[in-house]
PLY file of the C-alpha trace (Angstrom):
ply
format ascii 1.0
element vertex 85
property float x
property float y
property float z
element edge 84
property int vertex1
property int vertex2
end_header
-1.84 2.15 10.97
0.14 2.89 7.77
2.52 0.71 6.54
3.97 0.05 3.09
6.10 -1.54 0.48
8.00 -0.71 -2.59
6.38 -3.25 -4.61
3.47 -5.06 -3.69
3.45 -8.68 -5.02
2.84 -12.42 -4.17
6.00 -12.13 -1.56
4.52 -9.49 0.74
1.95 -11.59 1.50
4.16 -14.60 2.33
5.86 -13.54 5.62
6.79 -9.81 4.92
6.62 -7.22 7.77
3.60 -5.69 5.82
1.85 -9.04 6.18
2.27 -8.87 10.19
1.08 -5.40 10.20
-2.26 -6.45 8.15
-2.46 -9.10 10.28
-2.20 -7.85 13.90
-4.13 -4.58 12.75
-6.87 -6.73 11.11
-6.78 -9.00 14.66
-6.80 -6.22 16.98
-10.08 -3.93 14.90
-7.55 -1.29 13.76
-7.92 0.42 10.27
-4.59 0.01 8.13
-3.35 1.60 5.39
-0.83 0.01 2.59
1.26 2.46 0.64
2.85 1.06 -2.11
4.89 2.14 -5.60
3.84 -0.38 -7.69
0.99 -3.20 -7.05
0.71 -6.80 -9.12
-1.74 -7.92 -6.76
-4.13 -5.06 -5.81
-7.72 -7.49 -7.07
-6.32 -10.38 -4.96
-5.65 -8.79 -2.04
-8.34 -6.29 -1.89
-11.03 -9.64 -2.27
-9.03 -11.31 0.74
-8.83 -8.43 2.76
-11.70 -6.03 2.25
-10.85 -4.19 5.38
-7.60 -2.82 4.35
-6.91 0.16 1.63
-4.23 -0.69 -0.63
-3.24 2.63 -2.16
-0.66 2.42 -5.50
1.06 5.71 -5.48
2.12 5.25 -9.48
0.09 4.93 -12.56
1.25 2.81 -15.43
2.66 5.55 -16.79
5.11 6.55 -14.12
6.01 3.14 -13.38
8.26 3.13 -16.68
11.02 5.59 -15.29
10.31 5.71 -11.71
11.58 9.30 -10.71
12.22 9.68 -6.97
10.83 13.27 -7.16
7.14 11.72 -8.38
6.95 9.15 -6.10
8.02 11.18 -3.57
5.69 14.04 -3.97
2.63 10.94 -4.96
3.58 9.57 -1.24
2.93 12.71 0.42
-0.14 13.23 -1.85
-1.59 10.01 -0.58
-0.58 10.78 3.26
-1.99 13.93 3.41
-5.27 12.83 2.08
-5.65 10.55 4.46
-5.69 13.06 7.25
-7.88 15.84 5.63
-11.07 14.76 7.39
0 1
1 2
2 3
3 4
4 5
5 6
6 7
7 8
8 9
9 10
10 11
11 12
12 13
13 14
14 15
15 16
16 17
17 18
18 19
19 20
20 21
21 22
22 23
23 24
24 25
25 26
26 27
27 28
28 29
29 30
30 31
31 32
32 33
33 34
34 35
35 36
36 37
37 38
38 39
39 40
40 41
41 42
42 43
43 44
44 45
45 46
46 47
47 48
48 49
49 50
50 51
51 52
52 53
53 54
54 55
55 56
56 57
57 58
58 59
59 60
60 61
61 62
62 63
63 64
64 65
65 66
66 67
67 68
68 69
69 70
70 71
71 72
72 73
73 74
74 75
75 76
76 77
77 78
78 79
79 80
80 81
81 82
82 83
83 84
């Protein structure tokens, strides 16, 4: 499962639709995916849940402006890699 969020931060863990997906996918055996722009909580979450791969699209760097075209182009970056194997 892939699923993702703009910016990952204490909320999506508090009831967001990313936080069902985790859940049910983590319930059920299924490997999941979380896309995200930006992440402020990438060493918390990745300590609670060990079993998921958090994947920040932008580095500090491209956070400052943001261009659509970059993240855009960094999403299907991170997609395709997924699939190569």
């Amino acid at each position: 499962m892939i699923t993702g969020e703009g910016k990952f931060d204490g909320q999506t863990l508090e009831g967001k639709v990313v936080k069902g997906v985790i859940d049910r996918c983590i319930i059920q055996k299924k490997p999941v995916v979380v896309l995200c722009a930006i992440s402020e909580q990438a060493e918390d979450f990745t300590s609670t849940y060990p079993s998921v791969k958090l994947i920040e699209l932008l580095n500090a760097e491209e956070q400052k402006t943001i261009d659509p075209t970059v993240t855009k182009n960094k999403l299907i970056e991170a997609v395709s890699s997924l699939f190569k194997d």
